[in-house]
Structure formats: C-alpha cells, structure tokens
N, C-alpha and C positions, 0 to 999 in steps of 0.2 A: 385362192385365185391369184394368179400372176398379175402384178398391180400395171406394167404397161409392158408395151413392148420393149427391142433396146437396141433398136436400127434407129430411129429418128423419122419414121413413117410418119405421115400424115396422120390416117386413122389406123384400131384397131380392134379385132374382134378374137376377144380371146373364151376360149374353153378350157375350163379349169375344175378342183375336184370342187363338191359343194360341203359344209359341214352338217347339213340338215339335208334329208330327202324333201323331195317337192314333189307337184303334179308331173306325171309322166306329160313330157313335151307332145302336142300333137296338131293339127289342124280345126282351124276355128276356132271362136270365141270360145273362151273359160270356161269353165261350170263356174257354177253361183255357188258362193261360201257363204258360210254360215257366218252369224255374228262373232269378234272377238272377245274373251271374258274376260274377266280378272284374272290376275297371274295368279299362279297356285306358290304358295310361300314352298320352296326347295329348303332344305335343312343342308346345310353349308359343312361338308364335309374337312373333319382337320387333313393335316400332313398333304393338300392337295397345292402347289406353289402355281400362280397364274402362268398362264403363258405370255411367254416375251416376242413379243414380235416386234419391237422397235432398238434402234441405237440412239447412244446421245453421241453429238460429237464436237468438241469444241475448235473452231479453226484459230492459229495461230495470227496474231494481231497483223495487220500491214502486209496481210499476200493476199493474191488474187481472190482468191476464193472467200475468204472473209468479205473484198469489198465489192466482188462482181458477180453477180445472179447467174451469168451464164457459167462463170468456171464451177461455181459452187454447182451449179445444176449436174455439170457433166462429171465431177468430182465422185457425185452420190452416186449418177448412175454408173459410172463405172462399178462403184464399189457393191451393187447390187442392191441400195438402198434407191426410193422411192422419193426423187426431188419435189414433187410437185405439191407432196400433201405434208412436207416439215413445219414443223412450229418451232419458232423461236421459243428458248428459254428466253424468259421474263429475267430480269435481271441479273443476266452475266450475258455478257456480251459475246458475241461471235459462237456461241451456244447453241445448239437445234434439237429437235427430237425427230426420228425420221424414220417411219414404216420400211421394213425390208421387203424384198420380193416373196413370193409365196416359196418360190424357189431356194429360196439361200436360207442361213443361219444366220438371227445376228451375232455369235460370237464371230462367226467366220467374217461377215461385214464389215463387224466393226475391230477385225486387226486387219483389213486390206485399206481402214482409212486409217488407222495408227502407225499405219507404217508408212504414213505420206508426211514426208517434209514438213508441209504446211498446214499438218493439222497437229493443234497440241495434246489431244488425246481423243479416246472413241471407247465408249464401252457399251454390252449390251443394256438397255434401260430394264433393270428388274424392279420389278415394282418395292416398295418398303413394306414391312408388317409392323402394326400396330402391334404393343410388347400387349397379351393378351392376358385380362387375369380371370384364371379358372374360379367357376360359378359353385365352389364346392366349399359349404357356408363353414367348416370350421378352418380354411386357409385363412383368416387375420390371428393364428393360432400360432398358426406356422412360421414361427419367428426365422428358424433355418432356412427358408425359402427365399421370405421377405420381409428385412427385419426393418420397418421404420423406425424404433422407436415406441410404435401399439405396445397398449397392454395386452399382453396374456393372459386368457384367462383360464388360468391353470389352477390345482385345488387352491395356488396362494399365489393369487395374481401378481406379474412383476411385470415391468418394461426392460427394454435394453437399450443400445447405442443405435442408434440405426443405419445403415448401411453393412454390420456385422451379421451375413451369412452367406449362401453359398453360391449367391449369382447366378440365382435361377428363371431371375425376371427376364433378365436381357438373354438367357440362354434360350430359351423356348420362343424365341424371336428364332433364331434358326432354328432348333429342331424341338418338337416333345415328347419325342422318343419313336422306336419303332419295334412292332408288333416280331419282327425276325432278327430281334437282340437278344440274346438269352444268356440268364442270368440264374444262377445255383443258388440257390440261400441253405446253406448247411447250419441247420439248429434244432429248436425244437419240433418243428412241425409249420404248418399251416391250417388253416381253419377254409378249407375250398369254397366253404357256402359264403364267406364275407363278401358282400354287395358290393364292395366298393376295392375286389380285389378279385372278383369273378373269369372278370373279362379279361384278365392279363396273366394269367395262371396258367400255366401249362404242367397238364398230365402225363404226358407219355414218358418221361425221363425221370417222375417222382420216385422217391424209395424213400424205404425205412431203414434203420441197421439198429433199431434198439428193442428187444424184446420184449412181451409183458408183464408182470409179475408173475406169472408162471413159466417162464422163461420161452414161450414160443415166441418165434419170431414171421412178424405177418410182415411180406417187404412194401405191400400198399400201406399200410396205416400211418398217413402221412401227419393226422389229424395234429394241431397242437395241440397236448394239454398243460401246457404253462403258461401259453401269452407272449411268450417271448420271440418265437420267429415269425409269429401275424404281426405283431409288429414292427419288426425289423422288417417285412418282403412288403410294409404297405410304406413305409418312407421309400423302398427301393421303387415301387410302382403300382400304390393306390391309384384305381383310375381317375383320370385329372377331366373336370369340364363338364360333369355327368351329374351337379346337382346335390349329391348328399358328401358326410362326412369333411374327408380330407383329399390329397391329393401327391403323390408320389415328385419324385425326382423328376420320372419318368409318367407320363401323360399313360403313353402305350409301353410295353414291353411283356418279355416273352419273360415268366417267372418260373426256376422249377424249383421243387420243393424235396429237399434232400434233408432227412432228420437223421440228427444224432445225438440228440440229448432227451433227458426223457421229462416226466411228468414232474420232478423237482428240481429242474435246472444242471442235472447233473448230465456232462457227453459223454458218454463211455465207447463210443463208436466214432470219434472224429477224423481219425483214421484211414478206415473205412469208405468214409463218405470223401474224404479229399479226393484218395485215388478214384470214387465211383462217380465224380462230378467233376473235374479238372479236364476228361475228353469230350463232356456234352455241352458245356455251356464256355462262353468267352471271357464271362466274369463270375468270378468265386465270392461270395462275402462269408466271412466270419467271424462274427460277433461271437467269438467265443477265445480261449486261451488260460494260459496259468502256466505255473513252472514245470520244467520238464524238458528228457533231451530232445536236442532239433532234429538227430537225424533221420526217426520216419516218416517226421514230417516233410524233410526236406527232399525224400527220395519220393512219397508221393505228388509235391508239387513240380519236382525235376522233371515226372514224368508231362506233363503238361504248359511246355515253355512258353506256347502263345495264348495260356489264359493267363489273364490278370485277377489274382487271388487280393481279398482286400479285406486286411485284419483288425481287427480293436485290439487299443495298445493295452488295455487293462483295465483293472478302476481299484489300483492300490496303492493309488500315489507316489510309486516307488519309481526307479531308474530302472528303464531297461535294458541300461549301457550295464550295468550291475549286476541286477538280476532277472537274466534273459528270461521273456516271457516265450511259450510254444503257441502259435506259427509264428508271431508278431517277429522274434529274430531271426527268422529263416533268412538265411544269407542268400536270399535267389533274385534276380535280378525283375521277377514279375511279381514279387510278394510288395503288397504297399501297405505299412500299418500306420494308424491313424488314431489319434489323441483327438481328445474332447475338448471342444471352447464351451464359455454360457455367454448368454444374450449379450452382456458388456464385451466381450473379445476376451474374456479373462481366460488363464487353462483352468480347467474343472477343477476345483479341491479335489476330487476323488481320483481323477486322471492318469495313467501313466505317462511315461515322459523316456526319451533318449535322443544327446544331440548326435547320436550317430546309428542309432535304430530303430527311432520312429519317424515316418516322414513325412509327416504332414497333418493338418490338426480341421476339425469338422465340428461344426452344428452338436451336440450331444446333452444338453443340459434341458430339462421340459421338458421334451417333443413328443405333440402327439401322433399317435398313429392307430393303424387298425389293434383291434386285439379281439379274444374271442368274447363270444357271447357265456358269461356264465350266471348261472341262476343258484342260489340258497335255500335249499330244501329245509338247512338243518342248523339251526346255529343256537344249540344250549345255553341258558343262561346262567349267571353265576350270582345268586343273590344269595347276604347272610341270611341266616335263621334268626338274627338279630338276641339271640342269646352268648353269654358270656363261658366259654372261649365259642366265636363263632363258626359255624357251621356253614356248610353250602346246601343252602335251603333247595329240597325235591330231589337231591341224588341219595342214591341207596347206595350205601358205604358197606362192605365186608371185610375185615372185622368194622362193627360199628364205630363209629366217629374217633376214625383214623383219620382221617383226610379235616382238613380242616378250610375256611376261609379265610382269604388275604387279599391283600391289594398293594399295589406297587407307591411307588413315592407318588405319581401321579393320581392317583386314586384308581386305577383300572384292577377290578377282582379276578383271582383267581383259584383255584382249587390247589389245594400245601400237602405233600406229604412227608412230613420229617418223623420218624420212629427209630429206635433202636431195636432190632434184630434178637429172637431169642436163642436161648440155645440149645444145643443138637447140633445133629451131623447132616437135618436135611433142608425145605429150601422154605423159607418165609415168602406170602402173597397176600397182598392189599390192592384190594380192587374199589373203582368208586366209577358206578353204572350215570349216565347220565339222564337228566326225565326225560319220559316221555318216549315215541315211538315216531318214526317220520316214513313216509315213499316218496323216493328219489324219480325226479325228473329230466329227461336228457340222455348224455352218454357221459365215460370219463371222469364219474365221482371222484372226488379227492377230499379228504382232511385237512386244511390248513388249520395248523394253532402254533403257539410259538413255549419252548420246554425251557427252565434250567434245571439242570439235576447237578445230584453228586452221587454217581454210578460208581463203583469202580467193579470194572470188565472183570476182574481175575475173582470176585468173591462172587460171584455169577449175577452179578445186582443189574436187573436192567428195567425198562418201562415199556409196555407194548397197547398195542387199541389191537381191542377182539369185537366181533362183532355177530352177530344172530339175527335172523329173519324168518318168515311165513312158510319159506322152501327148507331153510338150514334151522330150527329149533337150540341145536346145538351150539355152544357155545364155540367159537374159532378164533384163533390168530388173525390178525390181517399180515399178508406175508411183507416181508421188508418194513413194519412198523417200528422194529424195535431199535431203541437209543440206551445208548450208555454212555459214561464216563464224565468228567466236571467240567460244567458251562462257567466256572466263577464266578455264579451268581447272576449271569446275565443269562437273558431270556434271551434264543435262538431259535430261528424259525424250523418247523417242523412239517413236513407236508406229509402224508402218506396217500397212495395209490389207492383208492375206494372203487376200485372199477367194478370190482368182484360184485357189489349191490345193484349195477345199473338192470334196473327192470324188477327188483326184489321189492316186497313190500312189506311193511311192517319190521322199521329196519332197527336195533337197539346196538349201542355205544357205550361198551367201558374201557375203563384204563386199567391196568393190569402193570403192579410193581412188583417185582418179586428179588428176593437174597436169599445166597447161602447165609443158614442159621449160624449164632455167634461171628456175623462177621464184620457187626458194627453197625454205624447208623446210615439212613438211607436218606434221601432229599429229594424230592420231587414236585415241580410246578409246574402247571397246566393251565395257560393264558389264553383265552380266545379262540376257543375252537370252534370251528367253523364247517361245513360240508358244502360243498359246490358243484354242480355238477355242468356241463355243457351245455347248451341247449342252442336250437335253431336261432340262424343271428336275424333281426327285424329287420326291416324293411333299406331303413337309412341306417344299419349297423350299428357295430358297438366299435367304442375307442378310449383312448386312454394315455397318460402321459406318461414317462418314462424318460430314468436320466442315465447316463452311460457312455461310456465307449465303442458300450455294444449301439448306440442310439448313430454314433458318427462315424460309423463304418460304412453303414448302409448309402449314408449322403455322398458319402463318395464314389462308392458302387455304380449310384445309380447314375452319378455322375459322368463315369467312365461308360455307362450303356448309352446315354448325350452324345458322346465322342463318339462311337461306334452307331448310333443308329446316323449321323452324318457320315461317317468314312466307317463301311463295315471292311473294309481291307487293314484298318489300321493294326499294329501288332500289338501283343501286351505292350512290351518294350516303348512303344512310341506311347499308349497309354499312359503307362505311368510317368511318362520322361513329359508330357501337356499338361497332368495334373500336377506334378512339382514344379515345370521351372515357369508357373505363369502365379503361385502363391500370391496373397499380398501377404507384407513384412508385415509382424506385430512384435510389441514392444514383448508382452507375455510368452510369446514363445522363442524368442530370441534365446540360441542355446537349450533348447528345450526339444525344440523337432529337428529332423535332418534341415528341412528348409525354411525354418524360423517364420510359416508363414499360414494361414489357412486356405482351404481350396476356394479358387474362382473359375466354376465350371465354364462362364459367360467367357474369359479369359482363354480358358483350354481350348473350349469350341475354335476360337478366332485364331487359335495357334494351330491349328490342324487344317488341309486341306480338304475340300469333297475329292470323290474318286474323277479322276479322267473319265469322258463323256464315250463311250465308244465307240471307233468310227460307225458312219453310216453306210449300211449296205451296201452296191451298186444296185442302180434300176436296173430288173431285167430290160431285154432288148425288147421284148413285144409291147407291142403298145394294147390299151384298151380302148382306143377311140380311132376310129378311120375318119377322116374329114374327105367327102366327097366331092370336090371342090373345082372347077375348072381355074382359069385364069382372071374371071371376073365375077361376081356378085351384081346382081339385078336388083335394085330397088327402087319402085314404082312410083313416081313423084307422087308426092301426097297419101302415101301409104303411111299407115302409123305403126307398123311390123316390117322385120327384116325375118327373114326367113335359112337357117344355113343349115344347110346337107350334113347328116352324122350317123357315124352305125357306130354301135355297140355290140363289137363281138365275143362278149360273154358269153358263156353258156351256161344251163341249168339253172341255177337260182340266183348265179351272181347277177348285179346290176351295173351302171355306170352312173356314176353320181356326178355330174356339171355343171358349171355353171357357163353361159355366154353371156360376154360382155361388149359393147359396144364403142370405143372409144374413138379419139382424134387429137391429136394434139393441137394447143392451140398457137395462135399466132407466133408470142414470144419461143413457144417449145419449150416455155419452163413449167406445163401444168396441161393435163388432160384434161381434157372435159367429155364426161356423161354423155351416151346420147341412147344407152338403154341397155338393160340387166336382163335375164334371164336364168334364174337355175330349176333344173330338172332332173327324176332321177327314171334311168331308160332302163327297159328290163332286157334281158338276153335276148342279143339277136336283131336289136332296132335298128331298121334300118327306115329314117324317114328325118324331118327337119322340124328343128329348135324354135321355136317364134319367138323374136325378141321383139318388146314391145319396144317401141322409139318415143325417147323423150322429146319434149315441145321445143329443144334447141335443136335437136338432133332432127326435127322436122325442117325445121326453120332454114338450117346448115345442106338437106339434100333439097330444096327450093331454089338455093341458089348457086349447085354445081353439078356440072355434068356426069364428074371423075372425080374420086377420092381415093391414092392409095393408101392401100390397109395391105395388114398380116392376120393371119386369122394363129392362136397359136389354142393347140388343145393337148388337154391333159384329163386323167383321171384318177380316182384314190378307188383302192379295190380295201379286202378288210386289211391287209397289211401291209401293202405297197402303196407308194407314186407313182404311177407308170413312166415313162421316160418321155419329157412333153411331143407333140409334132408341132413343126411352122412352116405355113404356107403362103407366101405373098400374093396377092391378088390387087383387082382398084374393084371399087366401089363405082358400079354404072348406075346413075340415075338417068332412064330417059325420062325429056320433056313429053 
C-alpha cells in the first residue's frame, strides 16, 4: 500500500495491491464472520531472509534536519521514505528508523538520503539473525564446527582450545548453504539410504568407474563399501537442523557422488572421475592422493578451470615441497590442498605439509561424521585348546595341527602358520577351515582381518580365503584374496571383497597357504577376522570418527559451497583466493602451509560480495484498476462509509487485489492520520464501489467541514506485476 501521498494534500484515498485477499467489495453491510481461533503454529522455513521495508538514517549533528521536524519531514519525503510514522533510535542521537513507500526500494531510498550533505549515513534496516545452533544431537561432537573447548566424546574423549575451528557458527548467520550448489565427492562411494544425507544428495550426475570382482563394471553402483566417502560427503553436507546425528558444513547442498576407489580403500579410477566431475559440479573434493606423475592429473583438472578442486595434503608426515604428492601438487591455479590441524591448533602428527604446496590447513583429527550402516554376520573366534603346544580350539586344520595358536605382545590371539616346505618339484597347501557355518545379511560382504606373512612371490608362496556355500558345495578361491611377500613381522590390514556370498546361505571360511615344494619356510598370521556386510541404515543412522587429511578436505569444500551458495557467480579463482587470504595465522603452521594459517569460512563469507540485485522490470503501461471518479467525492454527513467508484479490468480468472485507504494530513503535515481502511479482492470485470468504513476521527473531521482536498491514487499487484499506479485529484464534499 502507498503509505501517503507526496503533493502535501489535505486528505487522501489511496488504492493500493493487498498482501492477502479479502471479501469481494460490495454494497451493504458485511456478512457475519465466524469466530477467530487460535493461530496454527507455521514451521518457519530456513534460507527465507525477512523483508526490508525500512531505512535507518542518521542526520549529521547542527543542520536543519536533525534540529527541525519540518526539514527533516520533507528530507524523508523527498527521499520516498514515510516521515510521519519514524522512530527515533533510542540511544544515538539524530538516528531514525523510517518505513519507505510501498513504491520505492529502500536500497534505493536510503542512497538518495546518503547522498545528502547533511545526513551522515542511511542504510537499508535488515533485520539481524540470531547465530543459530542446529538441533542435530551429536553437533557438541563437532569440535571442527564449534570448538569451545567441550569434551569430545570420541572412543577416547579429549577437549581442545576453543575458538580452533572452521568458523561455522558465525558463517551460517549469512548463509547454510543452498540446495543449487553442487559439489562432486570423488571416492569411495556413498551410502544413498543415510537419513541424515538423504535430502542433499543428488542422483542424476552419480557414477561408478570401479569394477567388481569379476571385473564388470556397473556405472550406477555408487554404493560405499568402505565408509570412507559417506563420510567425507556428510562433513561436506549432512543435513543440518533436522534432529538426528550430525550436521555438514553445509545445512543444504547439492552432493554428487562419483566413486573411484573401491571396497579396500584402493582408487584405481581417479582419473577418470576428475575429468567425469570437473564439468558437473563447482567444487571437486578429494580426499584421496599418493605419489605419482602430475600430468594427468593436471590435464584433467585444466580441463575444468572454474571448478575449484579441493585436495588432502596426505597423512605421511612428509613434505610435499619434497616429495610431490598427486593432485595435492597440481600446479593449477584452482586446485587448493589442505593439511590437517587437532582440536589444540596443533598440525596432525600424521599430516602432510609444503610451505609452497599446500595451502591451507583444516579440522581433521576426531571428526565425526556419517558412515555406513554395517552388520557382523561372522566373526570366528580364536581360543587355545589350552594344550601344550596350543592350538586353535574348533578349527579343522589339513595337514592336522599345522597351524598353531598365538597372541601378540598385547595378548590379542591369532591363528601361526610357520612350517618348512617338503621336498619335490610340486606345490605344498595348508589350510585351517574356520567353525562353524553363518548366513549373511545385507549387501557388499567383506572380510576384514589384519595378515603378517613371510611370502616370497617367486617360490609361488602365497595365502588365499576360499569359500563354499548351500549353492556352490565346491570349494572356490575368493577372487583378489590373495597376499604375498614380508610384512616384517607386523600385522597389516587385510580386507577381501566377499560380495560373491550376499544372499548365500550356509556360508564356510578357510585360509589356504600354499609353496613350491623345497622352497623353504613359510610364515603366516591371521588376526581378527571379521565378515561385515551392509545393511539398511536405522532410523537416526550410523556414524563414526575418523582422522585425516582426508577428514579436512571436505571442511573446506564445503566451506567453499558457504561462498557459493551466497554469490553463485563467484569463480574458482575468487574461491580459493577468500579461503586463503582471510586464514588466521598459527604458530604450528607457520612455514608449514602456503598461508601459515587455517580456514575461517565466517571470514571468507564477509570477504566476498552477494551478486548485484537485478534491475527491476518496467511496469507495463496498462493499468489494472480504472478509478471512476469525477472531480469530487460525496460523503453524507454522519455516514460511517465512504463509498469510491472502481472497475477491475481483468479478465477470466484474474482478480484485482486492493486496498482503499483513507487518509488526511494533519495540521502540523508532519503525520497522517487514519480516517478508514479497506482491502478487498475484485473478480474480473467489477465494475461497482469499495466501502470504506470511516473511523470515529474521520467521522468527527467530515462534521466539521464542508470540503477536504484529497488524491485518490490506485494501484494493483496481479501474479507477477505492479501495475503502474493512477492519481487523481479530487476534494471531498460533505454536505450539511
């Protein structure tokens, strides 16, 4: 509604759009309304910013307008702001806060009072946001987000320094991400059913590039089966504010899920996925790398110069000024790799490092995040027979009690096989069946146990898991099971692909060592073997902690989707140049990262612009409202209605949505006064008049005057227009 006129009329009656429909305007009293209820609680949508309809403005001390009501009056209305209904700011002097016209902008308002001599500044009044904290109960977890100092409660709770993390509190005060940011997570997989990762996942641009064990390759099977890229893409953008788990960087965002590593942590494909993700999404994360030459890497991410690719520096502790790690050293000006800090600001013990190739350091030590759901169908145990040399009591050894029992310094058992080899020209096998029979549940079986051997490849000496079921009777290899060559003694983790059993029943497990005969002695240990398989994740998910490079890659990532879901025009280029040079300095990575500093998202945001507003349309020339109106208005002394002429020339289903207002200015002209409202919404084609009811001043006011000039002005809002107002001057006749 147009808040008055801006001639200096006496009175005025304006038609303006309405933001609610009303009773269609008509003749005679009201229908009778029902009673009003209780309000119904509305669920308060995020990312929605109020509307601004006021400017603040402060006038410069000792000029007119700060010490006189009438300059300041006419100051405002020039400027299309609304003198009559400003409030003083409360304690700063010559300070106001002042509704604009229904017509104007207040940016636009408040730079036609900024640019007046005598005022010292104007801006529009946007309201403040309380810094929000998401209702997602394992966020006092989330030291990277917001690290006071809490304890973590991690498998070995620790606290940190507090103020050391990624300046997420104050960042999500501007933005908490948006739904049309899209972000690549190139790794293992994703787990699509995770609850708390559901809603921000996107389908259409997922792929696979890693084969099965039988070497087909399925391009959907995005699934994870490591854990490793569910949770790297729920730090990127666990949904935030929704009640269970944890909570991402990002609140909202667009996640797609590009795998190139497979069921053991190994990327055989990363390649692949650079060049197949670098044109779909704005930002690349990759939690992955190792030695190797830069240049196909370098030529896949050339290909994509305004995405911003964001790498983990390592977890070798080494220099990467040294020895260059692959993408982390890609000399491209949109690759940004990132070093691990813990909860103190320390750099990770495990961490990589380069003062001239890695750039910037992140959250990575703890953090939890989503991971899949997996279940334990199968986990053999390993007890002695408690006989002297011991045995591993319930497994059936061939040749008999080859395999012996052992345990580590720590006391943890395992199943030994150390023999010497006979001789001949062919091939020695000792096998030790594990008890028992189990049916797997879920998808994606795997093996985890951890091996040391003393293989050696050339005497054909190696160790394999074969496996037999209710379908396959026969004895089998599991494919890609088999290890060779010397662990020194130490136990190293061992995963094998068990997919081949999902839905088998009656499933049995052996080890299978075998050597060419005379070729010496063999060594084999077998620690903790485990079967896992997949399964549906529950209700409030599954999560889990995890320390890394690969952990503080993603914080930044998702950091950089922050920057972009506020200015999606931003380029890589400007990305990466808001997350370095807004760092704060630490002692610990001084000489350590390119910019000696870790990232402050809440910093970046405030270094980056929003986009420009863009201009507004023009009004078409037609109008939606005729005002029928001669040279005067008739109101009946002692009438409590004003009655004004209107057609609405709409047609077919459109409406005209109005409001009439009745105003007058008063004596001083520094403030209107009320003398009666009206809004209504008119169907196609009305041609009849508005009844504005008159208030008891407004009664009181045509009691005691013949003639009152008015302006009638009218306007309408259709579904996507203003129409372009009408004014028509008239006076107000009341005969006696």
């Amino acid at each position: 509604m147009n808040r008055r006129a801006r001639h200096g009329l006496v009175a005025v009656i304006a038609v303006a759009s309405a933001a609610a429909g009303a009773p269609v305007a008509g003749l005679g009293a009201p229908a009778s309304m029902p009673p009003i209820g209780e309000p119904e609680l509305i669920a308060t949508p995020t990312g929605i910013d109020p509307v601004v309809r006021e400017v603040l403005v402060r006038f410069s001390a000792d000029t007119a307008v700060r010490t006189q009501a009438g300059a300041r009056t006419r100051a405002l209305d020039a400027a299309g702001a609304v003198p009559d209904e400003a409030r003083r700011v409360e304690g700063l002097p010559g300070a106001w806060q002042v509704p604009v016209d229904d017509g104007a902008t207040p940016a636009a308002v408040a730079r036609r009072l900024d640019a007046r001599p005598d005022v010292k500044w104007a801006v529009p009044a946007v309201p403040q946001k309380i810094q929000t904290m998401p209702n997602d109960p394992l966020f006092p977890n989330l030291w990277g987000l917001r690290n006071t100092g809490q304890q973590v409660e991690a498998p070995t709770p620790f606290t940190g320094l507090a103020g050391v993390d990624l300046g997420a509190m104050g960042a999500w005060a501007t933005t908490r991400g948006s739904a049309s940011v899209s972000v690549a997570v190139i790794d293992s997989g994703t787990v699509l059913d995770h609850p708390d990762l559901a809603a921000n996942i996107r389908t259409a641009n997922d792929r696979n590039f890693v084969p099965d064990l039988y070497d087909d390759l399925d391009p959907l099977a995005v699934t994870d089966l490591y854990e490793h890229g569910t949770h790297v893409a729920g730090t990127i953008g666990a949904v935030g504010n929704n009640g269970i788990g944890v909570t991402g960087v990002n609140w909202t965002v667009g996640l797609t899920t590009v795998r190139a590593c497979d069921y053991a942590g190994s990327c055989p494909a990363t390649l692949e996925a650079l060049a197949y993700a670098g044109p779909r999404a704005r930002i690349v994360n990759l939690s992955l790398g190792g030695p190797g030459d830069l240049q196909p890497s370098t030529d896949a991410i050339k290909a994509s110069p305004n995405t911003l690719f964001v790498v983990a520096a390592g977890n070798s502790s080494s220099n990467n000024d040294v020895e260059p790690q692959d993408p982390c050293n890609v000399p491209l000006p949109n690759v940004l790799c990132v070093a691990a800090i813990d909860a103190d600001g320390d750099l990770a013990d495990f961490s990589n490092y380069g003062a001239t190739s890695v750039d910037v350091a992140a959250p990575g030590v703890d953090i939890q995040s989503t991971v899949p759901n997996f279940e334990t169908p199968f986990a053999p145990a390993i007890n002695s027979d408690l006989q002297s040399p011991p045995r591993p009591a319930g497994w059936i050894q061939d040749p008999l009690a080859t395999w012996a029992w052992a345990a580590t310094s720590n006391g943890t058992p395992y199943v030994s096989l150390a023999q010497p080899t006979t001789t001949g020209t062919g091939l020695d096998q000792w096998t030790i069946q594990a008890p028992g029979a189990f049916t797997p549940v879920g998808q994606a079986c795997r093996l985890n146990a951890f091996v040391s051997a003393n293989l050696d490849a050339t005497s054909n000496q190696r160790l394999a898991l074969a496996f037999r079921t209710d379908d396959y009777p026969t004895w089998q290899y599991v494919p890609a099971s088999v290890v060779t060559g010397n662990s020194g003694g130490a136990f190293s983790r061992w995963t094998v692909d068990l997919s081949m059993i999902d839905g088998e029943s009656n499933v049995e497990l052996r080890f299978v060592v075998q050597s060419a005969q005379s070729a010496g002695n063999v060594f084999a240990g077998i620690l903790r073997p485990v079967v896992k398989c997949i399964v549906p994740q529950a209700a409030g998910g599954n999560y889990g902690f995890s320390s890394g490079t690969s952990m503080a890659s993603p914080q930044v990532a998702g950091a950089a989707a922050l920057l972009l879901a506020k200015n999606p025009d931003l380029t890589a280029a400007q990305m990466k140049h808001a997350l370095m040079s807004t760092t704060v300095p630490m002692a610990s990575l001084a000489g350590k990262v390119v910019t000696g500093g870790r990232v402050d998202v809440n910093a970046a945001l405030a270094s980056v612009s929003a986009p420009p507003t863009p201009p507004t349309p023009a009004s078409p020339a037609t109008r939606a409202l005729t005002l029928r109106l001669g040279r005067t208005l008739t109101i009946r002394r002692g009438a409590t209605r004003a009655s004004v002429p209107v057609t609405c020339p709409e047609t077919g289903t459109a409406k005209c949505a109005v409001t009439v207002a009745l105003r007058m200015r008063s004596a001083s002209r520094a403030r209107w006064i009320a003398l009666g409202t009206r809004r209504a919404t008119l169907p196609a084609g009305w041609r009849g008049v508005v009844s504005v009811p008159l208030t008891r001043q407004a009664r009181a006011i045509i009691a005691r005057h013949t003639r009152v000039r008015a302006t009638v002005i009218a306007a309408s809002r259709d579904t996507s227009v203003v129409r372009t107002p009408v004014r028509q001057e008239l006076t107000l006749v009341c005969p006696s």
